[in-house]
C-alpha positions in Angstrom: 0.0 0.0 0.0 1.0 3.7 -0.3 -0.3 6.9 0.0 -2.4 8.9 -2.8 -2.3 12.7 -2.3 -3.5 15.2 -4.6 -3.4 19.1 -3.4 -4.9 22.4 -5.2 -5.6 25.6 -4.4 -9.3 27.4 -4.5 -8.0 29.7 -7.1 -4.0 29.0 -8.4 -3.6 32.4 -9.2 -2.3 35.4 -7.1 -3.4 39.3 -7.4 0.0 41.2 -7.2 -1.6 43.7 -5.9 -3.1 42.3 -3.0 -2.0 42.8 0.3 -2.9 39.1 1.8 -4.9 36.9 -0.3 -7.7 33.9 1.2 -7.4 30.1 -0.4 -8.5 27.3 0.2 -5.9 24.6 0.1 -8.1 21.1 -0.9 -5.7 17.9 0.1 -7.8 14.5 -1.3 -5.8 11.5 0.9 -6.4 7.8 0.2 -4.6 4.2 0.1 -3.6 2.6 -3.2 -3.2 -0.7 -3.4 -0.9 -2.7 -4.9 -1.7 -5.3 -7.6 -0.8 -8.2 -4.7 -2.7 -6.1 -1.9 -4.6 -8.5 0.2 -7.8 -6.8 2.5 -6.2 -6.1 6.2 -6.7 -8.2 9.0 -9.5 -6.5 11.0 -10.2 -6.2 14.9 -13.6 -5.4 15.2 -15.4 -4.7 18.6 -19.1 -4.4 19.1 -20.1 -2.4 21.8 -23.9 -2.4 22.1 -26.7 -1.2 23.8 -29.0 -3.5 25.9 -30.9 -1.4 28.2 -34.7 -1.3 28.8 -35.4 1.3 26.1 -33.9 -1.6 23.4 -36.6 -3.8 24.8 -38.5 -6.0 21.6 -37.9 -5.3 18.2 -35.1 -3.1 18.9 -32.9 -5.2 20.4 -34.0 -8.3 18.1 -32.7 -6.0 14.9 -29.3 -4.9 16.7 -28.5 -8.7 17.7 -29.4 -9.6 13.8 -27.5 -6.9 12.4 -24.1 -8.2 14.9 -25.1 -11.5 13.9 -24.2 -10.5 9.8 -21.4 -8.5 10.7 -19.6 -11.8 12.3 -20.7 -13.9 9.5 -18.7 -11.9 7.6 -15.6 -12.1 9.5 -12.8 -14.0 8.3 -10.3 -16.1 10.4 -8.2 -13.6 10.2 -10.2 -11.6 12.1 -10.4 -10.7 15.7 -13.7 -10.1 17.3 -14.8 -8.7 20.6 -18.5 -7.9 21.9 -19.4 -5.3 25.1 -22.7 -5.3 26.2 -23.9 -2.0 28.6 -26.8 -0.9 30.1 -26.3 1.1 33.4 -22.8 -0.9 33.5 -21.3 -2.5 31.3 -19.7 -6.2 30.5 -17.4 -8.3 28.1 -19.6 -10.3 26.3 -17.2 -12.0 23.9 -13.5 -11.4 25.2 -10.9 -10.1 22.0 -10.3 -13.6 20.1 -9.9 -14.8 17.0 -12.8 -15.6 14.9 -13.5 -19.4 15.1 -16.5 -21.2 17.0 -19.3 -19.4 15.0 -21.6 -21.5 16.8 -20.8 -20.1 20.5 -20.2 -16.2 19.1 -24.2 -16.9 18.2 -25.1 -18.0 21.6 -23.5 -15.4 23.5 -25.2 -12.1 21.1 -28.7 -14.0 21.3 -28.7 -14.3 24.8 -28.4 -10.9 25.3 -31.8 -9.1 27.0 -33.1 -5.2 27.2 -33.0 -4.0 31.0 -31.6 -1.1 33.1 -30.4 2.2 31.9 -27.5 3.6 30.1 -23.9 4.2 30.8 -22.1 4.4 27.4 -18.9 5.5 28.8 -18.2 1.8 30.7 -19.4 0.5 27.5 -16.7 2.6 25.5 -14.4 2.0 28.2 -14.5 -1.9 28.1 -14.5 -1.6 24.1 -11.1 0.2 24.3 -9.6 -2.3 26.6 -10.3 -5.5 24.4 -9.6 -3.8 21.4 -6.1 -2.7 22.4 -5.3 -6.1 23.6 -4.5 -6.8 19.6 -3.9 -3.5 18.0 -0.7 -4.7 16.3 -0.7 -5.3 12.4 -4.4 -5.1 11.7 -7.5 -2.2 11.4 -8.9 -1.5 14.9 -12.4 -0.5 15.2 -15.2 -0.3 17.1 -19.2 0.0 16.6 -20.9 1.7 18.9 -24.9 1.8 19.2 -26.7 2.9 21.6 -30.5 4.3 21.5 -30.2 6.5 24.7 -29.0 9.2 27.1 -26.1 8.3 28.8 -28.3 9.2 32.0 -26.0 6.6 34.1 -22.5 8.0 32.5 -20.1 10.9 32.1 -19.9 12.7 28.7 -16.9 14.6 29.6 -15.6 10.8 30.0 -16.7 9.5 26.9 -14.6 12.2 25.1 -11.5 11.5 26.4 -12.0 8.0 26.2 -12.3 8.3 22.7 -8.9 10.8 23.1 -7.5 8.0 24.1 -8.4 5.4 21.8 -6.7 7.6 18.9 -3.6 7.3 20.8 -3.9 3.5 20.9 -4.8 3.8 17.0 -8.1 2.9 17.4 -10.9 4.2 15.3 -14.5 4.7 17.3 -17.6 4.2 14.7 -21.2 5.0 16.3 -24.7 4.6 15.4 -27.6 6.7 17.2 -30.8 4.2 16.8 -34.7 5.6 17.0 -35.1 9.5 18.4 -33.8 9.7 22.2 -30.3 9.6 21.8 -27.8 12.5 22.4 -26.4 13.4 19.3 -23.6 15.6 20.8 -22.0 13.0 22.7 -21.9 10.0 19.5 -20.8 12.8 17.3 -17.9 14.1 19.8 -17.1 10.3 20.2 -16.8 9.5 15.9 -15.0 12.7 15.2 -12.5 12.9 18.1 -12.3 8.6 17.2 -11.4 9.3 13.2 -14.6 7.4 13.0 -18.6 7.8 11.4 -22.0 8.9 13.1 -24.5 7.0 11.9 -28.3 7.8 12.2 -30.5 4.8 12.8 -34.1 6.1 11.9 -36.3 2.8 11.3 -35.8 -0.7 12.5 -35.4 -1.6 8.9 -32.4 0.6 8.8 -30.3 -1.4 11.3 -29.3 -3.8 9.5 -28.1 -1.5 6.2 -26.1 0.8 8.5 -23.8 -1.7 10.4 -23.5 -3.4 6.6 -22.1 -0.1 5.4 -19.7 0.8 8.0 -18.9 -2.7 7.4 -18.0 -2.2 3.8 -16.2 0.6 5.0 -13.9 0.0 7.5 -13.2 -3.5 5.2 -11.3 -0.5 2.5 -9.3 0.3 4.8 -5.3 0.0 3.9 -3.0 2.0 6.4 -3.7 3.6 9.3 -2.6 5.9 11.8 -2.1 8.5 9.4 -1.4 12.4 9.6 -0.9 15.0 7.5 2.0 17.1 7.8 1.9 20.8 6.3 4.9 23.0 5.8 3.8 26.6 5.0 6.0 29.0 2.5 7.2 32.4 4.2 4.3 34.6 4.1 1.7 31.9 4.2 -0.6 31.6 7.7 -3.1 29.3 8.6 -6.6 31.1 9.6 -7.0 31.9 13.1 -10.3 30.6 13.6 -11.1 26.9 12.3 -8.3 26.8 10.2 -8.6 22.9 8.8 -11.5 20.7 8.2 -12.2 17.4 6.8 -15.0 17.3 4.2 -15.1 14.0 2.7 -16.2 11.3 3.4 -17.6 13.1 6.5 -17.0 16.7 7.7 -15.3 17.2 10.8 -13.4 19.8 12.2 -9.6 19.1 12.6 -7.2 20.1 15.4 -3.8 21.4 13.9 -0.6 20.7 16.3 1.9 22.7 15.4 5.8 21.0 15.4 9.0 22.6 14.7 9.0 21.6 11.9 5.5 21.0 10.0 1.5 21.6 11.1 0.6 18.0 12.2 -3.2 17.0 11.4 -4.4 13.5 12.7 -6.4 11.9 10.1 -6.7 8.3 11.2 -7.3 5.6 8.9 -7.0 5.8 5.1 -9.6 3.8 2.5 -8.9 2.8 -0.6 -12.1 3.5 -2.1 -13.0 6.5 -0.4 -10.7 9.4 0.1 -10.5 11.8 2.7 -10.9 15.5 1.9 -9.0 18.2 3.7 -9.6 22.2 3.3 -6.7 23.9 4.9 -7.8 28.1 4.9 -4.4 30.1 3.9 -3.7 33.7 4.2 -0.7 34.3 1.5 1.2 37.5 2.2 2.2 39.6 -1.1 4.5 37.9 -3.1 6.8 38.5 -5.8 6.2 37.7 -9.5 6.1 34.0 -10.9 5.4 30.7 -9.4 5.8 30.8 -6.0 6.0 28.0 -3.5 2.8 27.7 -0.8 2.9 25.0 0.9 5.1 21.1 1.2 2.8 18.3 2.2 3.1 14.4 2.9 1.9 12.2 4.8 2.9 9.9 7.8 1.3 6.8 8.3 1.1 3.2 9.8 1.4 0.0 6.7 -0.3 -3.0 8.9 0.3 -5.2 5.9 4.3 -4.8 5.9 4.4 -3.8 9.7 6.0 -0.7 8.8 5.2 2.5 11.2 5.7 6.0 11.0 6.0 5.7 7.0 6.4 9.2 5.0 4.8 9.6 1.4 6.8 11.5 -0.8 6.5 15.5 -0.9 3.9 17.3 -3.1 5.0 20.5 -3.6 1.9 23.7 -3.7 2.5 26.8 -5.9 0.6 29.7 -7.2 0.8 32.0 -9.9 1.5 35.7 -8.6 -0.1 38.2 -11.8 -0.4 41.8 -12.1 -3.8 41.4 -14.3 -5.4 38.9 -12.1 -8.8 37.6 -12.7 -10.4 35.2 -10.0 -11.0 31.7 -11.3 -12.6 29.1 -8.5 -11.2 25.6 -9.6 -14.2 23.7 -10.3 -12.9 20.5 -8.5 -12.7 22.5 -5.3 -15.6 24.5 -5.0 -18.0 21.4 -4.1 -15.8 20.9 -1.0 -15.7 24.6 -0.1 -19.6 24.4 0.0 -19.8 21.4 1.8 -17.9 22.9 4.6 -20.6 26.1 4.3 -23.4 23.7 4.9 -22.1 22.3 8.0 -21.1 25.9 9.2 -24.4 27.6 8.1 -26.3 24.4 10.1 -24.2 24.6 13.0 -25.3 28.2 13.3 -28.7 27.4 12.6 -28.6 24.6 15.6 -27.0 28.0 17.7 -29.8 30.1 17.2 -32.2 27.6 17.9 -30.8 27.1 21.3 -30.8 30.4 21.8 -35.2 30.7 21.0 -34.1 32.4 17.9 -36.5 30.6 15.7 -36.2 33.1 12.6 -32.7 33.3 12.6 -32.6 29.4 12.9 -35.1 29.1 10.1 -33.0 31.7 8.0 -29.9 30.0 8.4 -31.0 26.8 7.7 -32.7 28.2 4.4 -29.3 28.7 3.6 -27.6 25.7 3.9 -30.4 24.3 1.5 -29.4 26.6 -0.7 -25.8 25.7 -0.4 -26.4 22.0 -0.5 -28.6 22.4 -3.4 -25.7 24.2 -5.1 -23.3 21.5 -4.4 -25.8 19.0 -6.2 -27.2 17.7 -3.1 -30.7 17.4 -3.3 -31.5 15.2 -0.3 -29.9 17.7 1.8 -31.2 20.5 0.7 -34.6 19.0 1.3 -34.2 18.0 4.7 -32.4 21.6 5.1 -35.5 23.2 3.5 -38.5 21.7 5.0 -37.0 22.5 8.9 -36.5 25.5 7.7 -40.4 26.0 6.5 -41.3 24.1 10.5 -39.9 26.6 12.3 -41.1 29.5 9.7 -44.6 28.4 10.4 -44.3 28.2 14.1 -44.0 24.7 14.4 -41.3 23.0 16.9 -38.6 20.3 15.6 -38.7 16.9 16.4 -36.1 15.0 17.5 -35.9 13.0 14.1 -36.3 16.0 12.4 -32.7 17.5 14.5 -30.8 14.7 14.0 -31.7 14.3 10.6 -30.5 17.7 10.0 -27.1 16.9 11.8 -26.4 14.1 9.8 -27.4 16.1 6.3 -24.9 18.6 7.3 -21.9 15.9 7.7 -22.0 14.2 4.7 -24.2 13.3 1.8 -27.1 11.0 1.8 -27.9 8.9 -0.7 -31.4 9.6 -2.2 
């Protein structure tokens, strides 16, 4: 495996002129396989839900949905299963994938009762999975239906700190209406991982396949970017980098004495993480002119290699004296897909705040953001809310998580 990393700028050209100039530097980052590539060993924990609220059908979808996912392991494989309600257990101990037969028993024998405490669920999930976090893809699902009523959320979050320093990638999945979407999204993004939204019981089953699929692309891991700026050439102040593919999250930049260090966790091969870095470039001379150096550092579980550096990609601009904007096409969709996050985590501000027209207003723009980006489904989610709280009415739970997840990623129609 190695490392594919294409970089350009919102607009490649520089006014002369200009005092300090605003770009958007797009990085796309994604494993290549080789010809004799084989899919990665994978250490997969499932940390799940059981309290009373998963009572019936609920739980009898959840255990179904586990019950594919381990079907579809390989002996190569490691599993592990946690079960919590107001505490939390080792259902399945970190092993290898063998005796399908007993893996079935334990899962079906779980049963909904007590309340929920998805920080000694998270907690136990970290433990097995480190136990055999050497040459393989560690990750963890995480559902849970709830409030973690019986839990800390400041915990959860720095449990999921910690798993990234183990190399561990945290997935979760919000199922029905009563969940806290604050706390699983905190969990995914500070975990390198997904939030996925569980409306129906018909959907169970689709969403753990599809994290499934994903995680199974997955060909090195522990990866960060590393960005050198050019003299003259600043991050923003405020929000500076921000994935927006496959999933938008907002990235923490550590600087080092030598480059800007951004965590990006594990790479897919088939789906490619997008990075927006926002420059300020000082005035610069005439001519090409260097911007930025950029690589990547990462972990190859296949060869056992760690701390791996791709080769240097060089960024340059054009400095003109008749200087005419020109958006590169190929960027502009990611620019607005970090506008519709922004614009919807505003709207979710105002909202909080009883600000129901500004809210309404803000969320009218995302649509139109999302609609100019060429996503429909989003836009229509986007729109409708917006028209709720126009006509007075309040938003349903369903109706604010659906917006969350709209404003992450892309939903397919």
């Amino acid at each position: 495996m190695k490392v594919g990393l294409q970089a350009a700028l919102s607009d490649a050209q520089l006014d002369a002129g200009q005092a300090v100039s605003q770009r958007q530097l797009s990085l796309s980052i994604s494993a290549i396989a080789t010809p004799a590539a084989a899919a990665l060993p994978l250490n997969l924990c499932l940390i799940l839900d059981h309290s009373g609220s998963m009572q019936g059908q609920p739980l009898d979808f959840v255990k179904q949905a586990a019950l594919q996912i381990i079907e579809r392991l390989s002996p190569r494989d490691r599993l592990s299963v946690i079960a919590f309600d107001h505490k939390a257990k080792v259902l399945v101990p970190n092993q290898p994938v063998g005796d399908l037969t007993s893996l079935r028993e334990q899962i079906d024998g779980l049963y909904a009762d007590g309340g929920t405490a998805i920080d000694e669920g998270l907690r136990l999930g970290i433990e097995e999975l480190a136990k055999s976090r050497g040459d393989c893809v560690s990750q963890a699902f995480l559902l849970t239906d709830g409030e973690n009523e019986h839990g800390d959320n400041d915990r959860c979050l720095k449990l999921a700190q910690l798993a990234t320093s183990y190399n561990l990638t945290l997935n979760t999945l919000g199922f029905g209406h009563h969940w806290n979407q604050d706390v699983l999204e905190r969990i995914a993004d500070a975990g390198g991982g997904a939030l996925a939204y569980i409306e129906r019981l018909d959907a169970v089953l689709p969403a753990f396949a599809n994290l499934f699929n994903r995680i199974q692309t997955v060909g090195l891991t522990n990866a960060h970017l590393l960005l050198t700026l050019a003299e003259g050439v600043r991050l923003a102040e405020l929000k500076p980098i921000a994935q927006v593919a496959p999933d938008t999250i907002e990235l923490t930049p550590q600087s080092g004495p030598e480059a800007i260090a951004v965590r990006l966790g594990d790479l897919m091969v088939s789906v490619p993480r997008v990075v927006l870095a926002n420059l300020y470039i000082h005035q610069l001379p005439l001519g090409r002119q260097p911007i930025a150096q950029v690589r990547v550092r990462y972990d190859d579980p296949a060869t056992g290699q760690n701390q791996v550096l791709s080769e240097l990609l060089n960024v340059e601009a054009t400095v003109v004296t008749d200087y005419q904007p020109s958006i590169d096409p190929a960027v502009q969709p990611h620019i607005l897909a970090l506008a519709k996050y922004r614009q919807t985590q505003i709207a979710e501000d105002r909202l909080r705040q009883g600000d129901r027209t500004g809210a309404a207003t803000m969320l009218q723009s995302a649509a139109q953001t999302a609609l100019q980006m060429g996503d429909r489904t989003g836009a229509t989610v986007l729109q409708v809310n917006a028209t709720r709280l126009q006509s007075g009415e309040d938003l349903s739970e369903a109706d604010r998580k659906k917006t969350r997840i709209v404003s992450k990623t892309i939903l397919q129609p």
